[in-house]
N, CA, C and O atoms as a Maestro MAE file, in Angstrom:
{
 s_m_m2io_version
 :::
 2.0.0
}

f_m_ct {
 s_m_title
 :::
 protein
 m_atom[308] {
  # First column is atom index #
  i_m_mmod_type
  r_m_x_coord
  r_m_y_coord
  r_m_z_coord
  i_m_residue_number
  s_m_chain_name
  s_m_pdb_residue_name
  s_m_pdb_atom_name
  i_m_atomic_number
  :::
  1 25 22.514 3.284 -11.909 1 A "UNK " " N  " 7
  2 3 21.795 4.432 -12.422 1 A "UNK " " CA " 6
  3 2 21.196 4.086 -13.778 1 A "UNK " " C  " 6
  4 15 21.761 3.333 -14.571 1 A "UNK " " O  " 8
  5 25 20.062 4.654 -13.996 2 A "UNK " " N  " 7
  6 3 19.267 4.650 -15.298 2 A "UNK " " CA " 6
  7 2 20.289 4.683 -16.450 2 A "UNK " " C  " 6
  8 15 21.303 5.363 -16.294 2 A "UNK " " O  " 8
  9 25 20.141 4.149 -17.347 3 A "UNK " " N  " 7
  10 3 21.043 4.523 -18.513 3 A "UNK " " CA " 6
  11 2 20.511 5.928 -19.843 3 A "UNK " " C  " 6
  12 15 21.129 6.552 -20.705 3 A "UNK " " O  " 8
  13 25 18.842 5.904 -19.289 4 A "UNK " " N  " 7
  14 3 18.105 6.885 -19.898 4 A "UNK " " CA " 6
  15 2 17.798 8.379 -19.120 4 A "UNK " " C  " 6
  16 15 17.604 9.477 -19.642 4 A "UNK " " O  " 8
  17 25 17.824 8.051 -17.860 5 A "UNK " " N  " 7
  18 3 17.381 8.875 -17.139 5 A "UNK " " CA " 6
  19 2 18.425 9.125 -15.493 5 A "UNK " " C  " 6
  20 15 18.291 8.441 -14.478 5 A "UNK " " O  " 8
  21 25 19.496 10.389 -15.698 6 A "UNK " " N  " 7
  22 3 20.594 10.296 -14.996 6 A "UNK " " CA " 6
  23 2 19.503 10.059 -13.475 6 A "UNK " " C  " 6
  24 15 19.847 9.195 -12.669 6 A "UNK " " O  " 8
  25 25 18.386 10.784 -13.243 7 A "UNK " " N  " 7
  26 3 18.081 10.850 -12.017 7 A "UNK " " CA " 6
  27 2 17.216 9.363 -11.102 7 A "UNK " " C  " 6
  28 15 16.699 9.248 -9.990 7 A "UNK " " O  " 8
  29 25 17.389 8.602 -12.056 8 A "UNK " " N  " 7
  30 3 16.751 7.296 -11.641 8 A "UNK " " CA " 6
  31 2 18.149 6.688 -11.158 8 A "UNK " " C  " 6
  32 15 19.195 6.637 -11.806 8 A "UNK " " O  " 8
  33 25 17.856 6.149 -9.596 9 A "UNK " " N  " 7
  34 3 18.505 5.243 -9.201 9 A "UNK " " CA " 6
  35 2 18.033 3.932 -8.819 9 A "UNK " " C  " 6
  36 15 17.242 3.689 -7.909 9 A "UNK " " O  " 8
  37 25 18.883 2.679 -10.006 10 A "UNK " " N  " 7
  38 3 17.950 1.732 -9.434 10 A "UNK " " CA " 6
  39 2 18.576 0.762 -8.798 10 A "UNK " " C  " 6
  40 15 19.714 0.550 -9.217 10 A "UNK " " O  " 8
  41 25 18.047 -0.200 -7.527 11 A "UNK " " N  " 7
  42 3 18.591 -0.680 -6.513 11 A "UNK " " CA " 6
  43 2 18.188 -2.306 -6.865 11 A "UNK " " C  " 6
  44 15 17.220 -2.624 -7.556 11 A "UNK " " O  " 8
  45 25 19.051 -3.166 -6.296 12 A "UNK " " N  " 7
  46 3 18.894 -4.426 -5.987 12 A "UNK " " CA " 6
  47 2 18.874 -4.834 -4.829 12 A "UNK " " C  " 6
  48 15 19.862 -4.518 -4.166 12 A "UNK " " O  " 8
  49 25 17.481 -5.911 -3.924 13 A "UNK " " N  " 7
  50 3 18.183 -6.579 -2.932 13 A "UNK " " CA " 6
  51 2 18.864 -7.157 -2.525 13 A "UNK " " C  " 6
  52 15 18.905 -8.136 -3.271 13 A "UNK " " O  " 8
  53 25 19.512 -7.285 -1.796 14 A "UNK " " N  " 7
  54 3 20.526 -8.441 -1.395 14 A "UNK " " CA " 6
  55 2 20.230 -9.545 -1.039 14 A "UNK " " C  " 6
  56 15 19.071 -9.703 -0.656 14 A "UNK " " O  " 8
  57 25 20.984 -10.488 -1.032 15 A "UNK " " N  " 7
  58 3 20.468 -12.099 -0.091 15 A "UNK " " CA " 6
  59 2 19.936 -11.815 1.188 15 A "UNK " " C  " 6
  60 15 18.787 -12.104 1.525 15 A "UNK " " O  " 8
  61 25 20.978 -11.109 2.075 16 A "UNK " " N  " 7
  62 3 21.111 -10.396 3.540 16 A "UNK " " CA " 6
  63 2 19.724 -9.395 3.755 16 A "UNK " " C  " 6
  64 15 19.260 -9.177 4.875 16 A "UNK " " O  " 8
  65 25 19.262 -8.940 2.744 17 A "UNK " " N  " 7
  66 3 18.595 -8.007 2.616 17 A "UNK " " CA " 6
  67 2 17.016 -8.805 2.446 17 A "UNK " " C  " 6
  68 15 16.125 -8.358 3.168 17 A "UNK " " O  " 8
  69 25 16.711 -9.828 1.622 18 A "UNK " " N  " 7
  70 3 15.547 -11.222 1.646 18 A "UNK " " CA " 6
  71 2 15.723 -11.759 2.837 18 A "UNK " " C  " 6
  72 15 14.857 -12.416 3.413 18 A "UNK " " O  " 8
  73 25 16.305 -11.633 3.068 19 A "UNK " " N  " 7
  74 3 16.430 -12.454 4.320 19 A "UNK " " CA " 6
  75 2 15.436 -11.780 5.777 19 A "UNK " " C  " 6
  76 15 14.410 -12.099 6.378 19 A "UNK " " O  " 8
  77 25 16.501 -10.669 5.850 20 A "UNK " " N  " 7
  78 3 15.425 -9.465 6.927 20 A "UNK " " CA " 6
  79 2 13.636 -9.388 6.658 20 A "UNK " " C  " 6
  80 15 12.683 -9.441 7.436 20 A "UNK " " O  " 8
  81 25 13.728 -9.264 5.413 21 A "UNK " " N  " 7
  82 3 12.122 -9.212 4.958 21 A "UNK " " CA " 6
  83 2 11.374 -10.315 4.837 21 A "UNK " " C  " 6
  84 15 10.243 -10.398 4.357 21 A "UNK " " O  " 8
  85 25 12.124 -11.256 5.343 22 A "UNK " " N  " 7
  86 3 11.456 -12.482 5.223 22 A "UNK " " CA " 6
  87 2 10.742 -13.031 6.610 22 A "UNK " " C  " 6
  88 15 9.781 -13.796 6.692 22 A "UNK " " O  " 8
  89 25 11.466 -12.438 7.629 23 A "UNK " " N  " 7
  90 3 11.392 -12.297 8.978 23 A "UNK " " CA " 6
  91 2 10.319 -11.038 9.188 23 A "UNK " " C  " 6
  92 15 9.416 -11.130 10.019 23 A "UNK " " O  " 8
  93 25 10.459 -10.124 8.546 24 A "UNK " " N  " 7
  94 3 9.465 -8.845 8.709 24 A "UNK " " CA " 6
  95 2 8.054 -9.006 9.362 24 A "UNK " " C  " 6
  96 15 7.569 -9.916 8.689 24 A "UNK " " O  " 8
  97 25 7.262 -8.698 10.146 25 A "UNK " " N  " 7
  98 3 6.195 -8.862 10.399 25 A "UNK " " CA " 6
  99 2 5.452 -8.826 9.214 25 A "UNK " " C  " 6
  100 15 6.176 -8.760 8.220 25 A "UNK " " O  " 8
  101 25 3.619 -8.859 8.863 26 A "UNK " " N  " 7
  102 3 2.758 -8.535 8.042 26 A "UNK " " CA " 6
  103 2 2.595 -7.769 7.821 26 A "UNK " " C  " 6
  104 15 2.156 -7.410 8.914 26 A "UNK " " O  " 8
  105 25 2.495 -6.645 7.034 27 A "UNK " " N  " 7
  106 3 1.948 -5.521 5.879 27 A "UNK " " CA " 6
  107 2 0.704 -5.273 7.314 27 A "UNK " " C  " 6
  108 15 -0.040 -6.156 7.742 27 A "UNK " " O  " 8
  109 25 0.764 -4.182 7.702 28 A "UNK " " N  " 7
  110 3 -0.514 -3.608 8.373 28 A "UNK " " CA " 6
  111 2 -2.014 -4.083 7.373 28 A "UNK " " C  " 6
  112 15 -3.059 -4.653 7.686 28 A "UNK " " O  " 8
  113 25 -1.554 -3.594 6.233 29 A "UNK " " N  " 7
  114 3 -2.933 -3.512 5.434 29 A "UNK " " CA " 6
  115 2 -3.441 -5.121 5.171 29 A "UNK " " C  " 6
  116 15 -4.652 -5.215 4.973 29 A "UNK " " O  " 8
  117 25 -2.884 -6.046 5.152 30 A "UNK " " N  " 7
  118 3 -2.977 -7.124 4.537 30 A "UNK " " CA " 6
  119 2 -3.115 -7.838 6.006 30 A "UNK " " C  " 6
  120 15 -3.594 -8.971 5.969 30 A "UNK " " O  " 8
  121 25 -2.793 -7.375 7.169 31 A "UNK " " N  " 7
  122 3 -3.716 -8.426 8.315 31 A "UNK " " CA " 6
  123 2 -4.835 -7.531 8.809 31 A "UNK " " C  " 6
  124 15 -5.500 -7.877 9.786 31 A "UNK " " O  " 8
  125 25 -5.131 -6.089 8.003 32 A "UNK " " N  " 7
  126 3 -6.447 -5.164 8.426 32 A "UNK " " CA " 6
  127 2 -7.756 -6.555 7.447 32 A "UNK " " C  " 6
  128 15 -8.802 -7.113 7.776 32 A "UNK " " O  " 8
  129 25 -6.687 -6.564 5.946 33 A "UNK " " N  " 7
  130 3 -7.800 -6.783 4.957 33 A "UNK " " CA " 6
  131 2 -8.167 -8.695 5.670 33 A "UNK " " C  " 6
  132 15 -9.285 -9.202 5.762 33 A "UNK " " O  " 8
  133 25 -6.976 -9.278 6.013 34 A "UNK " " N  " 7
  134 3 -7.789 -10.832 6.686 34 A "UNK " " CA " 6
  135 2 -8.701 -10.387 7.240 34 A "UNK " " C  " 6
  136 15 -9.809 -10.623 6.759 34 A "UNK " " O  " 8
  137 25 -8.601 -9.573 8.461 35 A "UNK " " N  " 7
  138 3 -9.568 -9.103 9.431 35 A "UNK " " CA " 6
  139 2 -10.881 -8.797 9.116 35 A "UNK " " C  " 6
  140 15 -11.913 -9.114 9.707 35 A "UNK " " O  " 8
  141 25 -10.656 -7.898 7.739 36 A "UNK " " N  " 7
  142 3 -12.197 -7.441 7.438 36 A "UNK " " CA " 6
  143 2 -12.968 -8.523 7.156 36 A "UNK " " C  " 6
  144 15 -14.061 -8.747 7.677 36 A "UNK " " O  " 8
  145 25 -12.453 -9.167 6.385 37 A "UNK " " N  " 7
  146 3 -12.932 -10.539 5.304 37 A "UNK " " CA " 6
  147 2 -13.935 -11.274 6.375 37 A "UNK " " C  " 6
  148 15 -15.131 -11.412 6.118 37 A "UNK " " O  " 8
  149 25 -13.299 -11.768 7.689 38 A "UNK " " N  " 7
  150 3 -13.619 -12.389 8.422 38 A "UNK " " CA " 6
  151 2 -15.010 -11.463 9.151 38 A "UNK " " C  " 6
  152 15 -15.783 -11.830 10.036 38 A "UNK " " O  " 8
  153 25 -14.979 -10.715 8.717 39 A "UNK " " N  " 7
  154 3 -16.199 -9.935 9.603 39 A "UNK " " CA " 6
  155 2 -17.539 -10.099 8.682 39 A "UNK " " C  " 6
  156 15 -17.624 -10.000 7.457 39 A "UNK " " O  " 8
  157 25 -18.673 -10.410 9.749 40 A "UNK " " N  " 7
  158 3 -20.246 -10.827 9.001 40 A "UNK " " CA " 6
  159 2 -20.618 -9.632 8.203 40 A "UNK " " C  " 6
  160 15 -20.186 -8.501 8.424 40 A "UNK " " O  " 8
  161 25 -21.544 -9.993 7.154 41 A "UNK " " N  " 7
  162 3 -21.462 -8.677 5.772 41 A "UNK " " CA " 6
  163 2 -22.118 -7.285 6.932 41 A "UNK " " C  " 6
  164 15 -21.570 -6.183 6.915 41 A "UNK " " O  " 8
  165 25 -22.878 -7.470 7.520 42 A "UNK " " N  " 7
  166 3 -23.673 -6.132 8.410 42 A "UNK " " CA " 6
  167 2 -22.492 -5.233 8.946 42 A "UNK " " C  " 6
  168 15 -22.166 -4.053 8.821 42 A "UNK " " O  " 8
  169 25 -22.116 -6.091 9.450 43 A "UNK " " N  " 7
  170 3 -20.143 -5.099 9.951 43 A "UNK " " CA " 6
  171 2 -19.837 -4.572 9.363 43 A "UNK " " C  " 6
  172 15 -19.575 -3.394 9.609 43 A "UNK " " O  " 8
  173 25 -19.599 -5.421 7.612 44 A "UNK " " N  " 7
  174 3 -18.583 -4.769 6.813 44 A "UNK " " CA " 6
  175 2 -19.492 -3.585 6.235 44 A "UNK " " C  " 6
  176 15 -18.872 -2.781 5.539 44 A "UNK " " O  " 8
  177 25 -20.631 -3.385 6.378 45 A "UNK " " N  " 7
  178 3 -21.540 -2.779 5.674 45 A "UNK " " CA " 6
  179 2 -21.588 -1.254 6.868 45 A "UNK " " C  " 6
  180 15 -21.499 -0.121 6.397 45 A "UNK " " O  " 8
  181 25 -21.721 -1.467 8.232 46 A "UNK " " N  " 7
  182 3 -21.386 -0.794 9.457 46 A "UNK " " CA " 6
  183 2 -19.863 0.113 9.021 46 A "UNK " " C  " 6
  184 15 -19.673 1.297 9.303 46 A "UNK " " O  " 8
  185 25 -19.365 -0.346 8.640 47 A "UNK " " N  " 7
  186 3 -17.981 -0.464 8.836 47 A "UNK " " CA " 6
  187 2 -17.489 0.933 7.501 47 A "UNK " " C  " 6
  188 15 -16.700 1.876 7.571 47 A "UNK " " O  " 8
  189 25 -18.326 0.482 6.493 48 A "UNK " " N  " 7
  190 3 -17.978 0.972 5.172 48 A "UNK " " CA " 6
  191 2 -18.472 2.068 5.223 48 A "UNK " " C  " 6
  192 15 -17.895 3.023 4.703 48 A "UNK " " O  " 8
  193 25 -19.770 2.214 5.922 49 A "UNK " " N  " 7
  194 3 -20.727 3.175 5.856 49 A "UNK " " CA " 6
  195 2 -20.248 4.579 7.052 49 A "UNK " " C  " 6
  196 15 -20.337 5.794 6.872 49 A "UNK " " O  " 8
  197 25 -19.831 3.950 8.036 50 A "UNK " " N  " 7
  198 3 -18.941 5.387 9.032 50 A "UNK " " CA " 6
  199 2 -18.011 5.626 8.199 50 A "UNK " " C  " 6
  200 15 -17.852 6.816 7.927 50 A "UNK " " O  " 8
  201 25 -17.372 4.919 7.726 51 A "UNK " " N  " 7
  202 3 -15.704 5.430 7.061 51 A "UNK " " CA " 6
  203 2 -16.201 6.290 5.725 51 A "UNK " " C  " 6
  204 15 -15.658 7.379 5.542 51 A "UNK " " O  " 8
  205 25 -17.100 5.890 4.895 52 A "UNK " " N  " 7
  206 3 -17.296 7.028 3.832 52 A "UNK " " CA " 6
  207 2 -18.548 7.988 4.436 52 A "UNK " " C  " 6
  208 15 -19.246 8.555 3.596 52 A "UNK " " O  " 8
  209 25 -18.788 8.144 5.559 53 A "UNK " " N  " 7
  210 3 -19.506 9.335 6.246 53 A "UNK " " CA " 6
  211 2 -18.155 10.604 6.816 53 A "UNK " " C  " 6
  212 15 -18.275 11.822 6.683 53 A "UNK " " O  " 8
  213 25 -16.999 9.926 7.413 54 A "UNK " " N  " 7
  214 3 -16.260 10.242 7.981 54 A "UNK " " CA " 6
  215 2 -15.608 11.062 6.935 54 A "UNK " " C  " 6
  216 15 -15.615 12.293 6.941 54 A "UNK " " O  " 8
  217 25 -14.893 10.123 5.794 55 A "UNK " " N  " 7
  218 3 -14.671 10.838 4.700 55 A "UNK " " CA " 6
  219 2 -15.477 11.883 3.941 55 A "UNK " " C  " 6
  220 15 -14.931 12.941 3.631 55 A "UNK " " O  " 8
  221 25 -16.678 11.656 3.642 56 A "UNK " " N  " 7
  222 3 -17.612 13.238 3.792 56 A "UNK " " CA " 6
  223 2 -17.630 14.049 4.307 56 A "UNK " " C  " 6
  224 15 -17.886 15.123 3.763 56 A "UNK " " O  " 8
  225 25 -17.329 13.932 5.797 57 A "UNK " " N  " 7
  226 3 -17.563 15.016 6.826 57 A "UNK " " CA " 6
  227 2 -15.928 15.758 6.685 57 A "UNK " " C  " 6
  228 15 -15.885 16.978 6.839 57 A "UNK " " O  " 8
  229 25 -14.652 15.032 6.404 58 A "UNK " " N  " 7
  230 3 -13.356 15.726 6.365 58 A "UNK " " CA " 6
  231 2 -12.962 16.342 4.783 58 A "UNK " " C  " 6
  232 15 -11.826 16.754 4.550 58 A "UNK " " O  " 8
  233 25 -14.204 16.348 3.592 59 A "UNK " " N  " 7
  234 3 -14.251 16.786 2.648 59 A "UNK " " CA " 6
  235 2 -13.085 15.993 1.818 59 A "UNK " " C  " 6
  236 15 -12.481 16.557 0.905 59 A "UNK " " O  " 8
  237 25 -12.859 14.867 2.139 60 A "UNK " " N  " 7
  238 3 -11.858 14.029 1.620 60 A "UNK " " CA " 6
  239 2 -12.168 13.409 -0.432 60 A "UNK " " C  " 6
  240 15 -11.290 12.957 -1.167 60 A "UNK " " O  " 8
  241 25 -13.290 13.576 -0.707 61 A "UNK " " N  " 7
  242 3 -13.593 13.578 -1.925 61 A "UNK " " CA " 6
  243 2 -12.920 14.374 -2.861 61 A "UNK " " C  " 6
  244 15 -13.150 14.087 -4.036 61 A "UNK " " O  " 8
  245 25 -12.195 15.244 -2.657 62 A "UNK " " N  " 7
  246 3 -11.522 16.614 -3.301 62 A "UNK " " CA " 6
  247 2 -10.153 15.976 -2.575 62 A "UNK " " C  " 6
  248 15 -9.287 16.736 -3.008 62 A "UNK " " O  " 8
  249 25 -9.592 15.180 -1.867 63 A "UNK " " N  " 7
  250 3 -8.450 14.872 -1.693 63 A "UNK " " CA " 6
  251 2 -7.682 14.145 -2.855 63 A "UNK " " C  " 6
  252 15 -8.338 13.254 -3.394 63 A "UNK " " O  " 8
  253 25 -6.194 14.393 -3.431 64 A "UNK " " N  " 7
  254 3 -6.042 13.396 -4.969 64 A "UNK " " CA " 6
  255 2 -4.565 12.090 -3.695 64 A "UNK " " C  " 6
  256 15 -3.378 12.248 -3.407 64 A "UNK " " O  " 8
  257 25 -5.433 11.161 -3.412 65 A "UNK " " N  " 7
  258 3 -4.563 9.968 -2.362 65 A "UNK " " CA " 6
  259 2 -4.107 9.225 -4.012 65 A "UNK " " C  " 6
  260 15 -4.713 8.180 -3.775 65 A "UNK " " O  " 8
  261 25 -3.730 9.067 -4.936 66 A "UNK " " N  " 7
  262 3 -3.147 8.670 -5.386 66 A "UNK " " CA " 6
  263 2 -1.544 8.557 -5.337 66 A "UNK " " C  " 6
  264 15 -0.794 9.434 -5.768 66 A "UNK " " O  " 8
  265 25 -1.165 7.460 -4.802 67 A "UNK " " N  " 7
  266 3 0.484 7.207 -4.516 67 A "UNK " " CA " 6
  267 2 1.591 7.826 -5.989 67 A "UNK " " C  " 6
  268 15 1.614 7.850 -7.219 67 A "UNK " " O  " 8
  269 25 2.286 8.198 -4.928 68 A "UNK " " N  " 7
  270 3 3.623 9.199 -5.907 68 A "UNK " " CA " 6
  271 2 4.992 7.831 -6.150 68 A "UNK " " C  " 6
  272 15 5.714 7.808 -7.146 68 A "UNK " " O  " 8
  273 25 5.063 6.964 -5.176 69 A "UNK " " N  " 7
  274 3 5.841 6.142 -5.179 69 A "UNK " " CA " 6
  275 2 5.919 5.058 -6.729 69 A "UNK " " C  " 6
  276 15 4.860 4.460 -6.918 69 A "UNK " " O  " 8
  277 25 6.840 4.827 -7.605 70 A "UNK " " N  " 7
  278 3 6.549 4.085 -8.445 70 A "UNK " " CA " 6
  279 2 7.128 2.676 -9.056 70 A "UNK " " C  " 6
  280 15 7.911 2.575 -10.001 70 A "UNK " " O  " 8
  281 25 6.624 1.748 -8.383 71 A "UNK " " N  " 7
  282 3 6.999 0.619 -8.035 71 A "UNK " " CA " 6
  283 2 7.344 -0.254 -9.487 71 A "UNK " " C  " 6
  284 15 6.519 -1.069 -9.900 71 A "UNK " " O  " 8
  285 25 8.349 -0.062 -10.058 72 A "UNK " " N  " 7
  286 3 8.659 -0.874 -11.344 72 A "UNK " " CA " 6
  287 2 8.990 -2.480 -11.095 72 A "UNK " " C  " 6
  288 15 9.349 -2.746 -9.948 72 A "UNK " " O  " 8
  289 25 8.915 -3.530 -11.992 73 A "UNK " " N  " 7
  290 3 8.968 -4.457 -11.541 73 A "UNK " " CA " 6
  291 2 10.247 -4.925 -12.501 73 A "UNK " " C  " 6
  292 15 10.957 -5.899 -12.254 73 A "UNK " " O  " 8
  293 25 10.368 -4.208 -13.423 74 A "UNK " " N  " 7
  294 3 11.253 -4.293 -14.262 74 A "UNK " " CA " 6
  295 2 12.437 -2.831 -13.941 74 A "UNK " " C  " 6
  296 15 12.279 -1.847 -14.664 74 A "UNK " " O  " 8
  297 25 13.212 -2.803 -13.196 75 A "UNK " " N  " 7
  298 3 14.265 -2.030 -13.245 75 A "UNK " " CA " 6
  299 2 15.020 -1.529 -13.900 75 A "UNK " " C  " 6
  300 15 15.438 -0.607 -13.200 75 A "UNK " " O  " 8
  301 25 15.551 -1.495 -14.883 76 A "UNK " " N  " 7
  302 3 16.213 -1.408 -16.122 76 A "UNK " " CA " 6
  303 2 15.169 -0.419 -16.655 76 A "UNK " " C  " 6
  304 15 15.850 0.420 -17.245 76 A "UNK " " O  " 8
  305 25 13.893 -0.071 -16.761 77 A "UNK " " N  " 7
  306 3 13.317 0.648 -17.502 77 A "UNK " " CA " 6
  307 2 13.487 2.021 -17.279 77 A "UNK " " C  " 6
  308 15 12.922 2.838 -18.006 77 A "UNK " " O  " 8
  :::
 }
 m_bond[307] {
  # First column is bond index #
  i_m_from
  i_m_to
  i_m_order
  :::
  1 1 2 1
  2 2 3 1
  3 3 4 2
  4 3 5 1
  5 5 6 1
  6 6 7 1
  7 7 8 2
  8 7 9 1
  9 9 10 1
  10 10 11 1
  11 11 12 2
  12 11 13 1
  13 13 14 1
  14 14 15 1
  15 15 16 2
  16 15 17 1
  17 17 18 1
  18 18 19 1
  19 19 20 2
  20 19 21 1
  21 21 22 1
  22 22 23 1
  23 23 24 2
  24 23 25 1
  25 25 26 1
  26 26 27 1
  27 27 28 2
  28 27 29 1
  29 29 30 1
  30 30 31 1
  31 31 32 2
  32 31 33 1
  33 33 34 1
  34 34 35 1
  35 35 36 2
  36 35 37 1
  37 37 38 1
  38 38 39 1
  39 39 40 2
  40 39 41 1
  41 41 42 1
  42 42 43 1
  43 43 44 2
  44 43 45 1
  45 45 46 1
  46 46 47 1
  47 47 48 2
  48 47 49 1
  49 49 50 1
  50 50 51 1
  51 51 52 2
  52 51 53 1
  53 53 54 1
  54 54 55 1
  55 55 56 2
  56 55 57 1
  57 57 58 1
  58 58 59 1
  59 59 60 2
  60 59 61 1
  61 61 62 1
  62 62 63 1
  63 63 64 2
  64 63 65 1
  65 65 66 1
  66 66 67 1
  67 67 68 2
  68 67 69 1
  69 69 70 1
  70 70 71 1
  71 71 72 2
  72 71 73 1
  73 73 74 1
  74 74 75 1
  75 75 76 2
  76 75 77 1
  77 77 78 1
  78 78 79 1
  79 79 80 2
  80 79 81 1
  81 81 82 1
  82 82 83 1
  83 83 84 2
  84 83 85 1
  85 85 86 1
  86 86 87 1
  87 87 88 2
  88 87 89 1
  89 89 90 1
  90 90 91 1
  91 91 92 2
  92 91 93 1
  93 93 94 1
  94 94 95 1
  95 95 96 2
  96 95 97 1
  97 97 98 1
  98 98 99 1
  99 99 100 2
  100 99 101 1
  101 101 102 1
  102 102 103 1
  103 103 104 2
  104 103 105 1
  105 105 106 1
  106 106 107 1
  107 107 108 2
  108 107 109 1
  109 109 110 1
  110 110 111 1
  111 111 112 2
  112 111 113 1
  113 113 114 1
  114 114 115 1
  115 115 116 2
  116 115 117 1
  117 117 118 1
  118 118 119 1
  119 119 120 2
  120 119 121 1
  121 121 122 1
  122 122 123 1
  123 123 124 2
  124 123 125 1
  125 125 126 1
  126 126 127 1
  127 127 128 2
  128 127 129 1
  129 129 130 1
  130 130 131 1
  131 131 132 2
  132 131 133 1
  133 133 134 1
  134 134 135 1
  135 135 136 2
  136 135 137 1
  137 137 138 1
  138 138 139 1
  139 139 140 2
  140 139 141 1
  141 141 142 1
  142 142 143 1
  143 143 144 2
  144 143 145 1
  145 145 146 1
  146 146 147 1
  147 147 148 2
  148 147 149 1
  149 149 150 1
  150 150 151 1
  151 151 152 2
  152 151 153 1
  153 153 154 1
  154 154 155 1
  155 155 156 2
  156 155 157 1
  157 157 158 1
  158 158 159 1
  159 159 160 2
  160 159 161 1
  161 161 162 1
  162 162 163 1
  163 163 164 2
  164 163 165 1
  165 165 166 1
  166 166 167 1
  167 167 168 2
  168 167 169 1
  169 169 170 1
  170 170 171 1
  171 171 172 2
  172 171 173 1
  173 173 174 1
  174 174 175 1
  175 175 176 2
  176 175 177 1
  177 177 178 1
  178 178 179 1
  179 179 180 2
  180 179 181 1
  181 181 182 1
  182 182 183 1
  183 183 184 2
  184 183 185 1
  185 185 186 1
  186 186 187 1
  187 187 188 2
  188 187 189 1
  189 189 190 1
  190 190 191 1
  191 191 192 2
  192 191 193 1
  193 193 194 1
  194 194 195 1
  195 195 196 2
  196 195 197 1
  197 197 198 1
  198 198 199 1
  199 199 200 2
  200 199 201 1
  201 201 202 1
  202 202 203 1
  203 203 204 2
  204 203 205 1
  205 205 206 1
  206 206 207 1
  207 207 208 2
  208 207 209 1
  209 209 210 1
  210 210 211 1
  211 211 212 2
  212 211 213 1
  213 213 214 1
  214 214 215 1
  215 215 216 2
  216 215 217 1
  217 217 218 1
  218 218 219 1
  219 219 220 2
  220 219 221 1
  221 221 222 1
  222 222 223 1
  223 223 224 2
  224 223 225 1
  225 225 226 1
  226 226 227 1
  227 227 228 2
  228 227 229 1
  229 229 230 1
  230 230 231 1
  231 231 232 2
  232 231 233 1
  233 233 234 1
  234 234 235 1
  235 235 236 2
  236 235 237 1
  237 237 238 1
  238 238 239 1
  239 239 240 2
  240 239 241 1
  241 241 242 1
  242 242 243 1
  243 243 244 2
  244 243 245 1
  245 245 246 1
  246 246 247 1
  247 247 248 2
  248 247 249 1
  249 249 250 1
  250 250 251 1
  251 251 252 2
  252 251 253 1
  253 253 254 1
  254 254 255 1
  255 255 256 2
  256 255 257 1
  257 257 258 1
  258 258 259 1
  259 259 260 2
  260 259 261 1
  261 261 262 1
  262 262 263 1
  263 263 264 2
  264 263 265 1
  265 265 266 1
  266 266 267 1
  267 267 268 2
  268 267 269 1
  269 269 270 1
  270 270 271 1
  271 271 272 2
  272 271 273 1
  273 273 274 1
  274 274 275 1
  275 275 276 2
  276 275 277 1
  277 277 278 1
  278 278 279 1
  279 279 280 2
  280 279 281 1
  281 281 282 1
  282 282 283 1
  283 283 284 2
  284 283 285 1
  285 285 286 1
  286 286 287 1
  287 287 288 2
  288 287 289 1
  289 289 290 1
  290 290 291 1
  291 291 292 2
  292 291 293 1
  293 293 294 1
  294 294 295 1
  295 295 296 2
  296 295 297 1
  297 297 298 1
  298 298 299 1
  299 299 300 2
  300 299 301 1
  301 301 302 1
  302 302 303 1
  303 303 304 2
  304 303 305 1
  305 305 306 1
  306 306 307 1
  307 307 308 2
  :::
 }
}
């Protein structure tokens, strides 16, 4: 537990625990983003252009997608 803050709990992995994640498949997002990379610029341009139409049309501009999760790299803080 935090020494500043009773409601922070902070965790360590385990060996057992590197281990599993080491085996883990790829991050969805990170074999989407190989994928894109690999696509000719007209695609990515195809590609960019439905998805921020799409996002227009679901009024997603007024959405706040900023992540709540807060990934410290330093624990102790």
């Amino acid at each position: 537990r935090s020494t500043t803050d009773k409601r922070v709990v902070n965790t360590v992995l385990t060996d057992a625990g590197r281990e599993i994640l080491s085996t883990a498949p790829t991050m969805l997002h990170e074999e989407f983003i190989s994928q894109f990379e690999a696509l000719p610029d007209w695609e990515k341009t195809q590609l960019l252009t439905s998805m921020q139409r799409v996002a227009f049309m679901m009024d997603a501009e007024k959405i706040d997608a900023a992540p709540i999760l807060d990934l410290r790299s330093d624990p102790t803080r």
